[in-house]
C-alpha positions as CSV (number, residue, x, y, z in Angstrom):
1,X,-82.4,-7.6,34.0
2,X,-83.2,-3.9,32.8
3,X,-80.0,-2.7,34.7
4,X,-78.1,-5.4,33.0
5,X,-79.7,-4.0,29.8
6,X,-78.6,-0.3,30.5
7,X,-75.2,-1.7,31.4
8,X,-74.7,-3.7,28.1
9,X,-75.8,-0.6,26.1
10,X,-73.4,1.7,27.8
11,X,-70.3,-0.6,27.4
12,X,-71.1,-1.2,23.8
13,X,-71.9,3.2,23.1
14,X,-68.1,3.2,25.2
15,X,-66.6,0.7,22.8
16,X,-68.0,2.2,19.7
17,X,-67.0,6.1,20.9
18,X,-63.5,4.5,21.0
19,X,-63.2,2.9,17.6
20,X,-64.3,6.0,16.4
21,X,-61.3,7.7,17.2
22,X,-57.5,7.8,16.7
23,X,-54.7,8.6,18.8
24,X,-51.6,10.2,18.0
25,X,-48.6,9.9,20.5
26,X,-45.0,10.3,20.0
27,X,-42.2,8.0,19.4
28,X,-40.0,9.4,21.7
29,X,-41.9,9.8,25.1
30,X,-44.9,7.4,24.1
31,X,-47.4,10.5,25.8
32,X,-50.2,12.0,23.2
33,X,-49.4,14.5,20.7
34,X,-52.0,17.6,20.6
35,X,-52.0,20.0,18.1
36,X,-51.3,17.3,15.1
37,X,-52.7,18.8,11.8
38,X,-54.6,16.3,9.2
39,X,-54.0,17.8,6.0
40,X,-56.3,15.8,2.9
41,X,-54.6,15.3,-0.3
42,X,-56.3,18.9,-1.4
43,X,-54.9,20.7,1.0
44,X,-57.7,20.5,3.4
45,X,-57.2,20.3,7.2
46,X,-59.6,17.4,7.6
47,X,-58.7,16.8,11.5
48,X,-56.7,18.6,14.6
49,X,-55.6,16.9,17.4
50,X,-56.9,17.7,20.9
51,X,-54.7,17.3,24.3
52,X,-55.3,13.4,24.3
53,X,-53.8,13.4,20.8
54,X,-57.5,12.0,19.5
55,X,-59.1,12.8,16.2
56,X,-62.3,11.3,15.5
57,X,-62.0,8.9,12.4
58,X,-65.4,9.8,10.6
59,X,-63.5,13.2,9.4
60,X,-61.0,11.2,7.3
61,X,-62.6,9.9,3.6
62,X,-60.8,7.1,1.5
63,X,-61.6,9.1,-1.4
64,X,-58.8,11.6,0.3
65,X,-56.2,9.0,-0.6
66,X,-52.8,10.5,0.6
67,X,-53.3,12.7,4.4
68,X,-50.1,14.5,5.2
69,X,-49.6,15.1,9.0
70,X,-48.3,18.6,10.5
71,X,-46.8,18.8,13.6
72,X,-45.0,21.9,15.3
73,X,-45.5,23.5,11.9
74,X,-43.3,20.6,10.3
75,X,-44.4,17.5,8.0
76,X,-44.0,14.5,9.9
77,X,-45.5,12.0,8.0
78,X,-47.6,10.9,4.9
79,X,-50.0,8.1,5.4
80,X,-52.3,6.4,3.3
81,X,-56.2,6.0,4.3
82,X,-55.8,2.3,5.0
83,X,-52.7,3.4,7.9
84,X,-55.8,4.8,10.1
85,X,-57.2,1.7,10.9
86,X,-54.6,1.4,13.7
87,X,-56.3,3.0,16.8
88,X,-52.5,4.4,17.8
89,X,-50.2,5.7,15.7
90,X,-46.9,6.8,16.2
91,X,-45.0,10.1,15.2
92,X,-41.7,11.1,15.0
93,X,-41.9,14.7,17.0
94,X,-37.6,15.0,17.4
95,X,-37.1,16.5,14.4
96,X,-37.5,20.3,16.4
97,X,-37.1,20.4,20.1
98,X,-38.9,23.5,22.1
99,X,-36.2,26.6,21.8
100,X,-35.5,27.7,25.5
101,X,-36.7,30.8,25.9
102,X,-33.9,33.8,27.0
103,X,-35.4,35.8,29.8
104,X,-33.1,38.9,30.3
105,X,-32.2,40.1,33.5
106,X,-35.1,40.8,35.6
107,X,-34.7,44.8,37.2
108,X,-37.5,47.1,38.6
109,X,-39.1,48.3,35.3
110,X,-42.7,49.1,34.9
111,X,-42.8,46.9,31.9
112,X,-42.1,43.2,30.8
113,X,-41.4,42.5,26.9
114,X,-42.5,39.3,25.7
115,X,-40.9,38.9,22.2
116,X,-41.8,35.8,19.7
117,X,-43.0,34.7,16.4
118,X,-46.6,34.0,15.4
119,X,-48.0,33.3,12.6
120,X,-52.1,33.2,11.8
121,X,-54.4,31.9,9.2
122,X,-57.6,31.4,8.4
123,X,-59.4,28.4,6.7
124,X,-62.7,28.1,4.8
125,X,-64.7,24.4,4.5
126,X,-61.3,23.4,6.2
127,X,-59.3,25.0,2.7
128,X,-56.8,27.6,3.5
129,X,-58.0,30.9,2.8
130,X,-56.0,33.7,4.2
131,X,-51.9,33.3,6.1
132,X,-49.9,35.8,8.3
133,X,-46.8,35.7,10.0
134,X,-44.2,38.0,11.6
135,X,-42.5,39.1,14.8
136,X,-44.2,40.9,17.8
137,X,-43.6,41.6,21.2
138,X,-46.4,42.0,23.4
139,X,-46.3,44.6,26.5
140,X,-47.1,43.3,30.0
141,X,-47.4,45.7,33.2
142,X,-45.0,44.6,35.9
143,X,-46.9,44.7,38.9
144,X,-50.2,43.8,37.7
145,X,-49.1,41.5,34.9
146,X,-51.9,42.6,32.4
147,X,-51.4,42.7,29.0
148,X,-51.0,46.8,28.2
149,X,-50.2,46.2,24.4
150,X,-49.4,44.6,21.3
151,X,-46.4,45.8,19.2
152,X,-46.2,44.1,15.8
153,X,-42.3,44.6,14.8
154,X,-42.4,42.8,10.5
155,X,-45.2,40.6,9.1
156,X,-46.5,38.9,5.9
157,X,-49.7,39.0,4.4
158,X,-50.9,36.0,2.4
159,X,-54.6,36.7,0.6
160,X,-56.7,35.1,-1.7
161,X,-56.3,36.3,-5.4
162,X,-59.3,36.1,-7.5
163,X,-62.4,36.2,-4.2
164,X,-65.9,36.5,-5.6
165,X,-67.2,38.2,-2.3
166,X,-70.5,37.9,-3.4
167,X,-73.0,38.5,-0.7
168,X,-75.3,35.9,-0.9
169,X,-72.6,33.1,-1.6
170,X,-70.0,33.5,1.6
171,X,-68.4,30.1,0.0
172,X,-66.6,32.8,-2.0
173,X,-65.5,34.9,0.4
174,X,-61.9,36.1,1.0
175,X,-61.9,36.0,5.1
176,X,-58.8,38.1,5.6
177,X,-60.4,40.0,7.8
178,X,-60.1,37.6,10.2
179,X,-56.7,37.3,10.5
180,X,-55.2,38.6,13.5
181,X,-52.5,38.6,15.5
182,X,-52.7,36.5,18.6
183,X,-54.3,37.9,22.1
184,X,-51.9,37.1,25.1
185,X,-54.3,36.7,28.0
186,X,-54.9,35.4,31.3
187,X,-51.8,33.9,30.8
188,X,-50.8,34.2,34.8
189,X,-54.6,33.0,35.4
190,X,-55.4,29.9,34.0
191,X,-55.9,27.7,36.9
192,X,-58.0,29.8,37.1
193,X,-60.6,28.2,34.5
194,X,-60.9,25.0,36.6
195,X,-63.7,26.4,37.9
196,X,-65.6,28.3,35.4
197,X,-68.5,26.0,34.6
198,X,-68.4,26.6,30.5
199,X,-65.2,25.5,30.2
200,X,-63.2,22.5,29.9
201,X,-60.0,22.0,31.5
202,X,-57.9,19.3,30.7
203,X,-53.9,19.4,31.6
204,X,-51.2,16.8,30.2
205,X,-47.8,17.0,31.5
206,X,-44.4,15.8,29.9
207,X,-40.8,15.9,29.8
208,X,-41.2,19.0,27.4
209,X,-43.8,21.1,28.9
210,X,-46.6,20.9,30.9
211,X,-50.0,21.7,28.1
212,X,-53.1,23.2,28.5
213,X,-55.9,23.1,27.1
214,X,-59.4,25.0,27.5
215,X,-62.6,24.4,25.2
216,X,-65.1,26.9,25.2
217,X,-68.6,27.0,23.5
218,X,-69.4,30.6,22.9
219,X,-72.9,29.5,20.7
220,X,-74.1,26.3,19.4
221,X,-77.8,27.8,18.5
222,X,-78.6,29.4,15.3
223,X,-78.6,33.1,15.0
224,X,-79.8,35.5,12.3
225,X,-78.7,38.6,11.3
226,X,-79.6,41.1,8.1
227,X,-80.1,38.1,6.0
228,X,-76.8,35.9,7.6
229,X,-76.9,33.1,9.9
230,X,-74.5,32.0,12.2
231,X,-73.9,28.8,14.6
232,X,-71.6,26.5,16.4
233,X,-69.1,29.1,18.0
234,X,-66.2,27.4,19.6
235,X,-63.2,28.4,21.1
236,X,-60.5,26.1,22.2
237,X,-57.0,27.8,23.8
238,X,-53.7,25.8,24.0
239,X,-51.1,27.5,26.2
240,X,-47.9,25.5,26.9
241,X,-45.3,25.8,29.7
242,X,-42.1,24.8,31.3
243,X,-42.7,21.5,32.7
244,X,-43.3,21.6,37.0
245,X,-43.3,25.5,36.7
246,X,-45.9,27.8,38.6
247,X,-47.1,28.8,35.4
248,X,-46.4,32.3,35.0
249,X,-45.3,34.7,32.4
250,X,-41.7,33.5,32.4
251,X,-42.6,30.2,32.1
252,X,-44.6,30.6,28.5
253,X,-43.4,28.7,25.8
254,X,-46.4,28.8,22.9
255,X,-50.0,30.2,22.6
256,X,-52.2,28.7,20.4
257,X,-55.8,29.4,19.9
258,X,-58.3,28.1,17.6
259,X,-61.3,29.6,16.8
260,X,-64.7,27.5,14.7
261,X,-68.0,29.2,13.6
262,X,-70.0,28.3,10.8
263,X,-72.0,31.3,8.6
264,X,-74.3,31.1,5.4
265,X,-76.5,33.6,3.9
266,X,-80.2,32.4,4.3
267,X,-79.6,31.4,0.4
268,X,-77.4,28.5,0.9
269,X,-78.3,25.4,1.4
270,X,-75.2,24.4,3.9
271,X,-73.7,26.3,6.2
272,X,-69.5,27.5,5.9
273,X,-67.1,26.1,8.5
274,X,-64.8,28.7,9.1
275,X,-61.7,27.9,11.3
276,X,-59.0,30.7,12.8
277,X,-55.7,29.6,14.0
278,X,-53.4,32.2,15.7
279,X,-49.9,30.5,17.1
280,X,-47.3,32.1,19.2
281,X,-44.0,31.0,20.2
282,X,-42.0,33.4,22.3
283,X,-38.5,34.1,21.9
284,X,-37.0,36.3,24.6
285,X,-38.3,37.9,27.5
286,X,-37.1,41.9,29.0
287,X,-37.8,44.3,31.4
288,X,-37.9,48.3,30.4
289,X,-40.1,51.2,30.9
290,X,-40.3,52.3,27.7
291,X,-42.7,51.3,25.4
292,X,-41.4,50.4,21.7
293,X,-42.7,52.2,18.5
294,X,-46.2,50.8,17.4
295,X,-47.1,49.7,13.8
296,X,-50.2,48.8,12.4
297,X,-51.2,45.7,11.1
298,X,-52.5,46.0,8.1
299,X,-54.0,42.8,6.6
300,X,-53.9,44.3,2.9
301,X,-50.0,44.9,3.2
302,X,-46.9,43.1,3.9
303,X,-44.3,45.1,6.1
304,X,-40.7,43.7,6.9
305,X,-37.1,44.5,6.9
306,X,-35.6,41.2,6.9
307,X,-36.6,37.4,5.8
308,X,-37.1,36.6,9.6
309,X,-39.1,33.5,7.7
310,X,-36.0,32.1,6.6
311,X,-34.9,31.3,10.2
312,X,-34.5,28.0,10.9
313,X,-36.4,28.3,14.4
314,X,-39.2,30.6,12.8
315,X,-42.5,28.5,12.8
316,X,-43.2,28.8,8.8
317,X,-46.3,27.1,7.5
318,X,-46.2,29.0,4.2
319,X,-44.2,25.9,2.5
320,X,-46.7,23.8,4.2
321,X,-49.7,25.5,2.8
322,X,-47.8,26.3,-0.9
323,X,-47.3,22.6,-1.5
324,X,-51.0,22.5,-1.7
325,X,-52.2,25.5,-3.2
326,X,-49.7,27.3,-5.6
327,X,-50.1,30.2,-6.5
328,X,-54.0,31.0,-4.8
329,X,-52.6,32.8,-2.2
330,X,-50.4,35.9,-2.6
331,X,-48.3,37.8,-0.7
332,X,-49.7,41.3,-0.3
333,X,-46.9,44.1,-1.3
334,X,-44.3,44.9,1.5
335,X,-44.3,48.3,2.8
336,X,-41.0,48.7,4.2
């Protein structure tokens, strides 16, 4: 009887885990859409979708009326609280199809160029508090594959206007100094991570690319520091290739990492979540052994030549995020 007991409870913890969540997959293919941004009728990114295409319900509030979904940096659709009580929706995801990236004609060379466009921001109680975006090509060694460097080519700065910054309230805070422009890693090494025991590896394959994607818990105790405290670090790191390749440098199509922690000053009563997304989608691929002219990435400066954002193929949130917010954000002054 007590095993029959055990086996009713479990069943019924299953079931309820399940109704709890909601799954996004696509029209088109019918497989599950990661990376799906929630955004609340303030602007807020209430929910993210992991590599099953899940969100957990609880995260959505009727009061939030109207939640616009993001996908591949485009809207996609605007649904109404009442729409989530389906346990699968559907999204159109055809409206941009994954650019092929050029790779150049391979010759000896003691360098490889990865060239692409990222863009980077940082939110605050799941608001948006601080954008970037430009070009950059990152330098890989040859023979070894290791990243040697990170050359940032044009870029925009998008910061918070009117930030208290006052040290006892970090709910006021302008976090720009978290913005950052992505960290190509381990990209040649991820199957790597099967077998590292504090991370989670889950893999879903399609007719578009084959996804990665690896969950990391850095610190889920609280710490304290000079009056601060911190908890919950997470890191979760999306990587997506050509579909049935071997995974390598060549075969990169985006990079996207995410990065949660939550601070306070001992003051507060309730901690901050603060959220860091960094997103890059290469472009073109060369060989050369010299390295290009390095500039600096200043996060309280714009600097660009061209409107590289206006490209149709360039992975702009800005419009996104404006149709929310205004004028709170402003672009930093370009230093040509």
């Amino acid at each position: 009887m007590t095993k029959k007991i055990f086996f009713f409870l479990f069943v019924l913890l299953l079931h309820f885990a399940h109704a709890q969540s909601i799954t996004f997959i696509s029209e088109k293919t019918n497989k599950p859409l990661p990376k799906v941004s929630v955004f609340a009728k303030d602007g807020s990114i209430v929910a993210f979708s992991d590599i099953d295409g899940k969100i957990n319900k609880q995260s959505l509030k009727p009061e939030q009326e109207k939640f616009q979904l993001v996908y591949d940096n485009i809207s996609v659709a605007t649904l109404a609280y009442s729409d989530f009580n389906h346990d699968v929706i559907k999204i159109n995801d055809r409206i941009k199809d994954i650019e092929t990236v050029v790779v150049k004609k391979e010759k000896p060379a003691k360098y490889i160029f990865v060239k692409g466009n990222f863009n980077a921001y940082v939110t605050l109680n799941n608001k948006l508090n601080s954008y970037a975006d430009g070009i950059v090509t990152y330098i890989f060694d040859n023979k070894t594959k290791k990243l040697k460097s990170t050359q940032v080519e044009q870029y925009r700065i998008f910061r918070l206007e009117n930030a208290e910054m006052d040290r006892k309230k970090l709910s006021s805070w302008d976090y720009g100094m978290f913005l950052k422009v992505p960290k190509l890693k381990n990209i040649e090494n991820v199957d790597g991570y099967k077998t590292i025991k504090d991370i989670v590896f889950k893999e879903l394959k399609s007719e578009k690319k084959d996804q990665i994607e690896l969950t990391e818990i850095t610190n889920d105790e609280e710490m304290g520091f000079l009056g601060y405290r911190i908890s919950d670090a997470k890191n979760i790191l999306n990587i997506s290739y050509v579909p049935n390749s071997q995974k390598k440098l060549r075969d990169l199509l985006e990079y996207n990492r995410i990065e949660f922690v939550k601070l306070k000053h001992k003051s507060e009563p309730q901690y901050n979540d603060i959220t860091i997304y960094n997103n890059f989608y290469p472009i073109d691929i060369d060989f050369g052994n010299e390295k290009i002219e390095k500039m600096q990435f200043d996060i309280n400066s714009s600097h660009y030549t061209t409107k590289y954002w206006e490209d149709p193929d360039f992975p702009n949130m800005q419009p996104v995020f404006s149709s929310f917010f205004k004028e709170d954000l402003k672009e930093k002054p370009n230093q040509k």
